[in-house]
Biopython code that builds the backbone (N, CA, C, O; Angstrom):
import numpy as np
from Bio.PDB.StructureBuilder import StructureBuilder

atoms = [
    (1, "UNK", "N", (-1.552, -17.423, -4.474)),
    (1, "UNK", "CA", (-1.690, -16.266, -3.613)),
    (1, "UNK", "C", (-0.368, -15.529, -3.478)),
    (1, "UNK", "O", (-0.300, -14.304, -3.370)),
    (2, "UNK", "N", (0.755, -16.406, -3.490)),
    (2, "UNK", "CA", (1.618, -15.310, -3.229)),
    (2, "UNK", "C", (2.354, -14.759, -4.479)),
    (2, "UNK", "O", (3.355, -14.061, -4.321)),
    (3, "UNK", "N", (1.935, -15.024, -5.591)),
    (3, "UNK", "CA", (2.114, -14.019, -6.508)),
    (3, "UNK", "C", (1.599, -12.678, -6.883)),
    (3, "UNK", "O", (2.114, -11.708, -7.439)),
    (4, "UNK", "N", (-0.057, -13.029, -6.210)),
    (4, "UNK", "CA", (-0.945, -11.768, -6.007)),
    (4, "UNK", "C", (0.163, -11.031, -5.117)),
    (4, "UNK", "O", (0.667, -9.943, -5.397)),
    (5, "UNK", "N", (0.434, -11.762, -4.073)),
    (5, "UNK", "CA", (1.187, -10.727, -3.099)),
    (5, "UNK", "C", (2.402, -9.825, -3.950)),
    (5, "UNK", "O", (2.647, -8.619, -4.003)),
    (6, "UNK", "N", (3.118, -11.216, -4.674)),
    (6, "UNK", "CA", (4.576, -9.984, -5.184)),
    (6, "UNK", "C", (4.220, -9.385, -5.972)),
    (6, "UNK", "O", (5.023, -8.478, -6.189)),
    (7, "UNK", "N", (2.575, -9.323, -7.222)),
    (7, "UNK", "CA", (2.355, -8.369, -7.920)),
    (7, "UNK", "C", (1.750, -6.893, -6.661)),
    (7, "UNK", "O", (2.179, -5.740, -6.694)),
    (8, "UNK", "N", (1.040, -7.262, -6.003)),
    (8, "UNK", "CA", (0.207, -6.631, -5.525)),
    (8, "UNK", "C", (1.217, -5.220, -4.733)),
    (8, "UNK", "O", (1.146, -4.003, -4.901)),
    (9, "UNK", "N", (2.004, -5.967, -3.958)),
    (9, "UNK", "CA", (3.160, -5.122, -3.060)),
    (9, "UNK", "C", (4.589, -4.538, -3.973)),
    (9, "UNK", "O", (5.361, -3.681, -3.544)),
    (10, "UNK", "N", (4.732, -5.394, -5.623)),
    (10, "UNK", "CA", (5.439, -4.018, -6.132)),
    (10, "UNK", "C", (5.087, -3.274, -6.487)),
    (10, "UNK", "O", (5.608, -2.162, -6.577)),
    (11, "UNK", "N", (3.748, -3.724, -6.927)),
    (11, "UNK", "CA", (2.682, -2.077, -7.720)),
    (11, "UNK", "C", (2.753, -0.851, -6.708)),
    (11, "UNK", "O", (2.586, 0.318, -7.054)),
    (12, "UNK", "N", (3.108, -1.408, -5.007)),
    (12, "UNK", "CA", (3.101, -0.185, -4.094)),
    (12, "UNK", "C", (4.191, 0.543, -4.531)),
    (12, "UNK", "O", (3.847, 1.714, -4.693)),
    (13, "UNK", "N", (5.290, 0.371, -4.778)),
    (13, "UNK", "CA", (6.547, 0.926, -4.573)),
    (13, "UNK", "C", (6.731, 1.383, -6.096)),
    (13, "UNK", "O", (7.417, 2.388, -6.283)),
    (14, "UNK", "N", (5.987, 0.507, -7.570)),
    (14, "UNK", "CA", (6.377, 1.464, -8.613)),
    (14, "UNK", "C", (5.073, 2.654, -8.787)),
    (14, "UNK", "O", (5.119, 3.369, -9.788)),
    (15, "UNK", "N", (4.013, 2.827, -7.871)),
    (15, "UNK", "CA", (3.172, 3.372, -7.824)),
    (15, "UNK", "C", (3.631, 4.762, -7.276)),
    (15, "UNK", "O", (3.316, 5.847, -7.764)),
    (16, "UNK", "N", (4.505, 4.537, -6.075)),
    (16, "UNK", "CA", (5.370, 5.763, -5.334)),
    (16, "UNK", "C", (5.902, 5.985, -6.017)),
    (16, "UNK", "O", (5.433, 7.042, -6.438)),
    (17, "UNK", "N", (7.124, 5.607, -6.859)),
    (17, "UNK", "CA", (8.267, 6.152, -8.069)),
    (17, "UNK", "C", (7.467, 7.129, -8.948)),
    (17, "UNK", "O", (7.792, 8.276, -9.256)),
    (18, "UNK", "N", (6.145, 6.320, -9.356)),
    (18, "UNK", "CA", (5.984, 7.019, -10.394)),
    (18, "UNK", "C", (4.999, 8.268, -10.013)),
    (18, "UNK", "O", (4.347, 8.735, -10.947)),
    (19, "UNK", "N", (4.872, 8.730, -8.974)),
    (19, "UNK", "CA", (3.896, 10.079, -7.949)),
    (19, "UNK", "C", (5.362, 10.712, -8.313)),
    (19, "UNK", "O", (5.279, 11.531, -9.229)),
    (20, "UNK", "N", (6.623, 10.529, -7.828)),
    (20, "UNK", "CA", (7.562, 11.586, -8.150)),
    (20, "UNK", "C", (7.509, 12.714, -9.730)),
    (20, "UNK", "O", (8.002, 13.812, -9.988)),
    (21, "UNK", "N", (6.669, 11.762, -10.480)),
    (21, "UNK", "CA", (7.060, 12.868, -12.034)),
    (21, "UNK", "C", (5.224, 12.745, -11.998)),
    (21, "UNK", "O", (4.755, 12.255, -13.026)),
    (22, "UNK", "N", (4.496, 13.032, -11.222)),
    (22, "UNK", "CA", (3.238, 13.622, -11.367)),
    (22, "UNK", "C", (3.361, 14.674, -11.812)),
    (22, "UNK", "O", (4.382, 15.345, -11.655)),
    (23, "UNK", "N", (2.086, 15.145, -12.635)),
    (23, "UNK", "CA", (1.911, 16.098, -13.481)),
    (23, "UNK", "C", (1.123, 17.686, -12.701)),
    (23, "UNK", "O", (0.934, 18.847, -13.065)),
    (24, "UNK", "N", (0.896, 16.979, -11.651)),
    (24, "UNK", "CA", (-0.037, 17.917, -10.846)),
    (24, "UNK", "C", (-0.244, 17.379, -9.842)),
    (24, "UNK", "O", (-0.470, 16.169, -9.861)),
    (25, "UNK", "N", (-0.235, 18.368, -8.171)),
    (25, "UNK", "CA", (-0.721, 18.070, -6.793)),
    (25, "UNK", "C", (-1.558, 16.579, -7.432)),
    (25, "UNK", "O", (-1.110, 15.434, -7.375)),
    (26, "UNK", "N", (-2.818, 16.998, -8.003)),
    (26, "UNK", "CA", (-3.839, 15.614, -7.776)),
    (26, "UNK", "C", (-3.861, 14.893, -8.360)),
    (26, "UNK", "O", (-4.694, 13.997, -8.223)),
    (27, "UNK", "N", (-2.544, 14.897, -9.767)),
    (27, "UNK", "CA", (-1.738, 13.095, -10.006)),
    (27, "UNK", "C", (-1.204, 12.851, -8.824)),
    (27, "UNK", "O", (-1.443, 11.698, -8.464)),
    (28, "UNK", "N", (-0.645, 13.397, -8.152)),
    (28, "UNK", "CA", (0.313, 13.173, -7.406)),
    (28, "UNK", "C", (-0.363, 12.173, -6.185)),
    (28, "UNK", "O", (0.075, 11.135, -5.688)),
    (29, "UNK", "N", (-1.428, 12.822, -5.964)),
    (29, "UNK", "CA", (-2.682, 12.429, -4.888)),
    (29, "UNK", "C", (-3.268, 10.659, -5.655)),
    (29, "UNK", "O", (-3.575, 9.635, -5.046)),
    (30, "UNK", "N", (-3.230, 10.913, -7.072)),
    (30, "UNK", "CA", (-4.077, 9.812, -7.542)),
    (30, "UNK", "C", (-3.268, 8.988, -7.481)),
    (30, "UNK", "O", (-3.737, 7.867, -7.286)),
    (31, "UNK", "N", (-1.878, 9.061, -7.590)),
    (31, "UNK", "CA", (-0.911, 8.090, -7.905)),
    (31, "UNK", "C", (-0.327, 7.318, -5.859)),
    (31, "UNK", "O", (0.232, 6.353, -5.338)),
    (32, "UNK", "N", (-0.783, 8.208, -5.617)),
    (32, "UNK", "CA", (-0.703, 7.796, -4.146)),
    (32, "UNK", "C", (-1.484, 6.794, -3.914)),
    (32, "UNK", "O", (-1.126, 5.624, -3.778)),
    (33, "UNK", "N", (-3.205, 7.462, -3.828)),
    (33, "UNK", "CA", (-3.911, 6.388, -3.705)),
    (33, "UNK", "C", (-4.321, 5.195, -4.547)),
    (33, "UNK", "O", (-5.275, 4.486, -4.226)),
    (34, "UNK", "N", (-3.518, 4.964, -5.727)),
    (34, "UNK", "CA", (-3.566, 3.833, -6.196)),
    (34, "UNK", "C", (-2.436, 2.635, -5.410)),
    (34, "UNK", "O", (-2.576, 1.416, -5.311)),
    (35, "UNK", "N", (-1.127, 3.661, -4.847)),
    (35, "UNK", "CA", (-0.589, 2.828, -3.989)),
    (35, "UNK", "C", (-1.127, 2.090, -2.925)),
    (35, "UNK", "O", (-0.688, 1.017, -2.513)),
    (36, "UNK", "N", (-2.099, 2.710, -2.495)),
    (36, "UNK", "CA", (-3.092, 2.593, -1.283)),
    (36, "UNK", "C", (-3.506, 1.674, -1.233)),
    (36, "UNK", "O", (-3.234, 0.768, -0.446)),
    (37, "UNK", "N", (-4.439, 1.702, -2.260)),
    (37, "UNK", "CA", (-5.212, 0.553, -2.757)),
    (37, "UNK", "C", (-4.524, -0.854, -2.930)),
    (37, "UNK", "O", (-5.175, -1.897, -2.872)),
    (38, "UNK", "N", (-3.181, -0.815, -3.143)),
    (38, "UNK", "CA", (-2.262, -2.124, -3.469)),
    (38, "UNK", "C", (-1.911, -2.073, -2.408)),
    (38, "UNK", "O", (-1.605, -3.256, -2.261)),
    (39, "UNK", "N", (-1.668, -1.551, -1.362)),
    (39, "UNK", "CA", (-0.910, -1.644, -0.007)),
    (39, "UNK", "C", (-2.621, -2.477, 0.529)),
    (39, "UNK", "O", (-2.773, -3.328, 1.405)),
    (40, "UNK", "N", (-3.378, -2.026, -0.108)),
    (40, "UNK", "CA", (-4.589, -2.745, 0.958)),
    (40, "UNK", "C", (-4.987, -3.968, 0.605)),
    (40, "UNK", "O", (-5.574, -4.742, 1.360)),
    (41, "UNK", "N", (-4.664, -4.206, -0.634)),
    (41, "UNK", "CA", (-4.833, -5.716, -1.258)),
    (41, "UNK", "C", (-3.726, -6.481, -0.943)),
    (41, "UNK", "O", (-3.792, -7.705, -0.827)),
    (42, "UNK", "N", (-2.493, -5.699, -0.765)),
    (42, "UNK", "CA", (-1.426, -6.893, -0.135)),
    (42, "UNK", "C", (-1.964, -6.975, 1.340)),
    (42, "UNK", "O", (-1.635, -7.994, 1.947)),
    (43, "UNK", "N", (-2.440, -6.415, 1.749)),
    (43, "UNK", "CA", (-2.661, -7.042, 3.503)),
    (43, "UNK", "C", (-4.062, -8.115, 3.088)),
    (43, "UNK", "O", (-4.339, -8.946, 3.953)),
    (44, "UNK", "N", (-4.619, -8.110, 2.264)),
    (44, "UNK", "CA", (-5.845, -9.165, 2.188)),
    (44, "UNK", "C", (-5.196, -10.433, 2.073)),
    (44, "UNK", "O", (-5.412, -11.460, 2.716)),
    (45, "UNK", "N", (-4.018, -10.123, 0.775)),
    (45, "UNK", "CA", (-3.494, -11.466, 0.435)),
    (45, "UNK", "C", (-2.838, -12.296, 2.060)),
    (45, "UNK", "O", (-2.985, -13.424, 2.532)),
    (46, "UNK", "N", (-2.337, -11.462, 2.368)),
    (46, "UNK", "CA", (-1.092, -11.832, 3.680)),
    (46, "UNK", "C", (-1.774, -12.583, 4.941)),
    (46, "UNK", "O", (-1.302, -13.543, 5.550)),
    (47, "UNK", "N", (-3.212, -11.801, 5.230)),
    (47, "UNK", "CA", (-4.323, -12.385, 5.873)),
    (47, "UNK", "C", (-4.908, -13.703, 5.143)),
    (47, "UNK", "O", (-5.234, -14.698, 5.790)),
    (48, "UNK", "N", (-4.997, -13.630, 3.925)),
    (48, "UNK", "CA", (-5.571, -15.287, 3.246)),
    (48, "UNK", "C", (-3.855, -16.273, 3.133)),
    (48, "UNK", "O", (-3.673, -17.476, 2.946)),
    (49, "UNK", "N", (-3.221, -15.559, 3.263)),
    (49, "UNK", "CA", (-1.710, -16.866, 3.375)),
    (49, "UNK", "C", (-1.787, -17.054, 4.522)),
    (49, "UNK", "O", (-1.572, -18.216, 4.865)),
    (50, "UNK", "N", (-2.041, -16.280, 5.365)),
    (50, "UNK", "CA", (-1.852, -16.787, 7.207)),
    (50, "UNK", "C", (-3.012, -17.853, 7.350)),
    (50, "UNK", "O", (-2.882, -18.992, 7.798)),
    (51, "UNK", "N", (-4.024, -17.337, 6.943)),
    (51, "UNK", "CA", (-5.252, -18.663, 6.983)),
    (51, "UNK", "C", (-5.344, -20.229, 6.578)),
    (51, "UNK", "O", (-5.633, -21.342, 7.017)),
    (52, "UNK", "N", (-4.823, -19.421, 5.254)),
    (52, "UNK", "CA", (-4.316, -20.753, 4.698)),
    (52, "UNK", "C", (-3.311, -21.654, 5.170)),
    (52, "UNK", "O", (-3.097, -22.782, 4.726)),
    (53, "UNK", "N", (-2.602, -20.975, 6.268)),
    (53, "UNK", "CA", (-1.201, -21.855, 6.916)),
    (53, "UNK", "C", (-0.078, -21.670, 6.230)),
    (53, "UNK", "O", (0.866, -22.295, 6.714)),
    (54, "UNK", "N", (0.231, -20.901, 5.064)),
    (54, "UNK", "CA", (1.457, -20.909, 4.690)),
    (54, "UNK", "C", (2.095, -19.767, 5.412)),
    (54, "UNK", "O", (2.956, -19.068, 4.877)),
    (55, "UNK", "N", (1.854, -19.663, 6.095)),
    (55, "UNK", "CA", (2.969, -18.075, 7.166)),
    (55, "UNK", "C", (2.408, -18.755, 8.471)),
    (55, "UNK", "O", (1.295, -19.262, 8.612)),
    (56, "UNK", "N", (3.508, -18.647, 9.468)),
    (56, "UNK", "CA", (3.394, -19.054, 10.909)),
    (56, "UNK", "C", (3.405, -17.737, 11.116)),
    (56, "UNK", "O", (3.708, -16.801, 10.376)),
    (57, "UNK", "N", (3.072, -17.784, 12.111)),
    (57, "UNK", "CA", (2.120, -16.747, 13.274)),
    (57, "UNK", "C", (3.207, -15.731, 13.412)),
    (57, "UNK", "O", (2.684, -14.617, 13.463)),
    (58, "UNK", "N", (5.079, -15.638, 13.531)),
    (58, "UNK", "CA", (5.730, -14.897, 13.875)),
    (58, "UNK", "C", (5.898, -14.302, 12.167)),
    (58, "UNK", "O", (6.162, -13.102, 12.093)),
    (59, "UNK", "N", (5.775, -14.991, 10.951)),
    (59, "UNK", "CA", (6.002, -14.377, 10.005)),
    (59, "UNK", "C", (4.720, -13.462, 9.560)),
    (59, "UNK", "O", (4.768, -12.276, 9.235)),
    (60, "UNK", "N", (3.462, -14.370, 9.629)),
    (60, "UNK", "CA", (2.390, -13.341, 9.765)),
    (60, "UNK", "C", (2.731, -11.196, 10.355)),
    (60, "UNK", "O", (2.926, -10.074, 9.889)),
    (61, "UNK", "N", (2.614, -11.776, 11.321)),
    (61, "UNK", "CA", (2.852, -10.419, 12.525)),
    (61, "UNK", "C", (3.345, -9.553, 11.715)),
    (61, "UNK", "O", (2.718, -8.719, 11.062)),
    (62, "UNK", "N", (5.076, -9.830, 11.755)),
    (62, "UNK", "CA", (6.124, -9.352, 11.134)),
    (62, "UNK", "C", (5.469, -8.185, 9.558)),
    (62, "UNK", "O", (5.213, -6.981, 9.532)),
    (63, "UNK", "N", (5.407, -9.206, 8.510)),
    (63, "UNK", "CA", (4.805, -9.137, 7.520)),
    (63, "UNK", "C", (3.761, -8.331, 7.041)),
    (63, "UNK", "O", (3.816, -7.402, 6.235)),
    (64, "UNK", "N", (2.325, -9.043, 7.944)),
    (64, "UNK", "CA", (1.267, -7.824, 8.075)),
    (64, "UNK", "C", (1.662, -6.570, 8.151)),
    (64, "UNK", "O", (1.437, -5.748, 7.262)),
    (65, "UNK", "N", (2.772, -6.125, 10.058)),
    (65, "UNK", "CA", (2.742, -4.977, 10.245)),
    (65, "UNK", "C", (3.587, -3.966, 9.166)),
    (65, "UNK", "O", (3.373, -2.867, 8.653)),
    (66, "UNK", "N", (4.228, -4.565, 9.140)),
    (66, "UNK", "CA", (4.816, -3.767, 7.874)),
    (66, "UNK", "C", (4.053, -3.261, 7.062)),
    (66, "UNK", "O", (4.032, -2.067, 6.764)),
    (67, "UNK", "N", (3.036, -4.510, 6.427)),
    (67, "UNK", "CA", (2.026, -3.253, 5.315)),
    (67, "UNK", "C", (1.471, -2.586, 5.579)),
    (67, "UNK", "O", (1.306, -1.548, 4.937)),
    (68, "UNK", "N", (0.610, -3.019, 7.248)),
    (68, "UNK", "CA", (-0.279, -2.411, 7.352)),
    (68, "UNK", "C", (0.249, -0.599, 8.105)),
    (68, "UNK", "O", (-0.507, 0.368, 8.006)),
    (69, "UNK", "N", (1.462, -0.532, 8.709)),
    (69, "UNK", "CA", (1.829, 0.913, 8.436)),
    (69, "UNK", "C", (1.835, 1.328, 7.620)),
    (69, "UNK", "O", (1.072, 2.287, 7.505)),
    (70, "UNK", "N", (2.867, 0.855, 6.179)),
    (70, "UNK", "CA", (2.170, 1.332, 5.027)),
    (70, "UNK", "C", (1.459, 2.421, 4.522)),
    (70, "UNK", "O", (1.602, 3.503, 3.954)),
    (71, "UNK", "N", (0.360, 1.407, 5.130)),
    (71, "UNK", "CA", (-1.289, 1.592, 4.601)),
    (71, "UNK", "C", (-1.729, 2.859, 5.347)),
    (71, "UNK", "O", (-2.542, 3.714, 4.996)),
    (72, "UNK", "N", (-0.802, 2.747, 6.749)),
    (72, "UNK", "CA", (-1.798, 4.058, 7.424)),
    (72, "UNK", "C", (-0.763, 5.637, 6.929)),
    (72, "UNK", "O", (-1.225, 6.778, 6.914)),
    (73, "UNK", "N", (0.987, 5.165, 6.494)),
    (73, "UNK", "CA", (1.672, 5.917, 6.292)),
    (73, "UNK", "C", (1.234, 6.642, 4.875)),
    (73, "UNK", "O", (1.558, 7.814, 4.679)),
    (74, "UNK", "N", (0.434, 5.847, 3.834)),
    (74, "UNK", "CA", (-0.024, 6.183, 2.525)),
    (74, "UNK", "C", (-1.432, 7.510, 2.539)),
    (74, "UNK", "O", (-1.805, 8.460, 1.850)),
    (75, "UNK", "N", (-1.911, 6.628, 4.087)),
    (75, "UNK", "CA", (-3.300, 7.348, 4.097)),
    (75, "UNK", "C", (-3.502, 8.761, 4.491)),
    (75, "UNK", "O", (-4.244, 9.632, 4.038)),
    (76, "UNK", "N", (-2.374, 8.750, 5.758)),
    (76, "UNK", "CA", (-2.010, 10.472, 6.369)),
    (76, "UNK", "C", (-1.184, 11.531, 5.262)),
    (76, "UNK", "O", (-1.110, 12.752, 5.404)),
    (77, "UNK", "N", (-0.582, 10.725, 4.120)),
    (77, "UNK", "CA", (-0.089, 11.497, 3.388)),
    (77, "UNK", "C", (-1.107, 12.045, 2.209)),
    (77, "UNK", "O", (-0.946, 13.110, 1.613)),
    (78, "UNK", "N", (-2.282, 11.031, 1.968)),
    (78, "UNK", "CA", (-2.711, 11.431, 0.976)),
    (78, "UNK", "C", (-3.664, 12.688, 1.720)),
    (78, "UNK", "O", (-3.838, 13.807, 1.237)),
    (79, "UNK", "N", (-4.227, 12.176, 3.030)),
    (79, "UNK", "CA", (-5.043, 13.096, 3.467)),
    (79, "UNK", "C", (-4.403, 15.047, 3.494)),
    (79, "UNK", "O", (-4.661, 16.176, 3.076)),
    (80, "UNK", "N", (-3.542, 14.326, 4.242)),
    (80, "UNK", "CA", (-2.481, 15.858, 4.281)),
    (80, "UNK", "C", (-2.498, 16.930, 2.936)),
    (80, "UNK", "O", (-2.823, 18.095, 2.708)),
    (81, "UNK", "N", (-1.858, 15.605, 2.110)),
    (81, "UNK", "CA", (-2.105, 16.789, 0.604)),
    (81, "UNK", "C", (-3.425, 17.572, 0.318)),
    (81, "UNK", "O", (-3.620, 18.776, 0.152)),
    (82, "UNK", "N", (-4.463, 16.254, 0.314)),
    (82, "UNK", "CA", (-5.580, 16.610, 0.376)),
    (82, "UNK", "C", (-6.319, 18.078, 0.787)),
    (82, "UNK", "O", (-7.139, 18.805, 0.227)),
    (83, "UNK", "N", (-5.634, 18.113, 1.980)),
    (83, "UNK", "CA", (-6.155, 19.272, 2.769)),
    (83, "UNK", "C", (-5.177, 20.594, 2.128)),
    (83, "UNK", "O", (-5.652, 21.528, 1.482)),
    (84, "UNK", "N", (-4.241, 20.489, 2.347)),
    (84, "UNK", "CA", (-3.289, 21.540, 1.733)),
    (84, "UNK", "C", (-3.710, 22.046, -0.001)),
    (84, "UNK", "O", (-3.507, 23.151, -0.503)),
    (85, "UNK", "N", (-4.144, 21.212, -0.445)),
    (85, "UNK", "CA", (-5.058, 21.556, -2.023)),
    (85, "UNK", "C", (-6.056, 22.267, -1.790)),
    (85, "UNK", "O", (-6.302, 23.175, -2.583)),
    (86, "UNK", "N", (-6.774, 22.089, -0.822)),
    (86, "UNK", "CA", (-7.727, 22.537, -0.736)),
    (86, "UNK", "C", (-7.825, 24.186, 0.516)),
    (86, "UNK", "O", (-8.613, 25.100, 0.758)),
    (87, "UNK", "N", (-6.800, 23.820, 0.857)),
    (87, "UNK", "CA", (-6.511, 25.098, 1.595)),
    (87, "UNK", "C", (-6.166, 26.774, 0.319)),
    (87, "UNK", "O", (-5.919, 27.878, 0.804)),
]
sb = StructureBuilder()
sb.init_structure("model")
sb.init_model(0)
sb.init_chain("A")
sb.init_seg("    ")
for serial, (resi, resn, name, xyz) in enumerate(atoms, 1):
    if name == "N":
        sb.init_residue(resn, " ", resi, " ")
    sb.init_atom(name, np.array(xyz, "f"), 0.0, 1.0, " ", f" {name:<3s}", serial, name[0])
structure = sb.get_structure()
């Protein structure tokens, strides 16, 4: 599991790098929400390591919240563009 995690949570960050040389607003959008999508599979993994007992409860917290802003910081951005494309 926690390799899912370190694949899962760098795909977020080379997923962002690579939205910088998008080809267009809605690469730009696609390349976002593929980050998304890995920001949302690392919080599955992080939730099945806490279950499993390998994260105590203060590393859990910690850990989770981090992605899970993320996740909501990935989501208002994609929406935003979203709307502005379409404006």
């Amino acid at each position: 599991m926690s390799k899912q995690v370190f694949r899962s949570g760098t795909s977020i960050g080379a997923n962002i790098m690579e939205s910088k040389n998008a080809q267009s607003p809605a690469d730009f959008i696609h390349k976002l929400s593929i980050a998304l999508k890995e920001a949302d599979e690392t919080t599955f993994w992080i939730k099945n390591l806490y279950k499993g007992g390998y994260l105590n409860d203060n590393e859990y917290n910690s850990i989770y919240y981090d992605a899970d802003e993320l996740v909501k910081l990935l989501t208002a951005s994609i929406k935003t563009l979203k709307n502005r494309c379409q404006a």
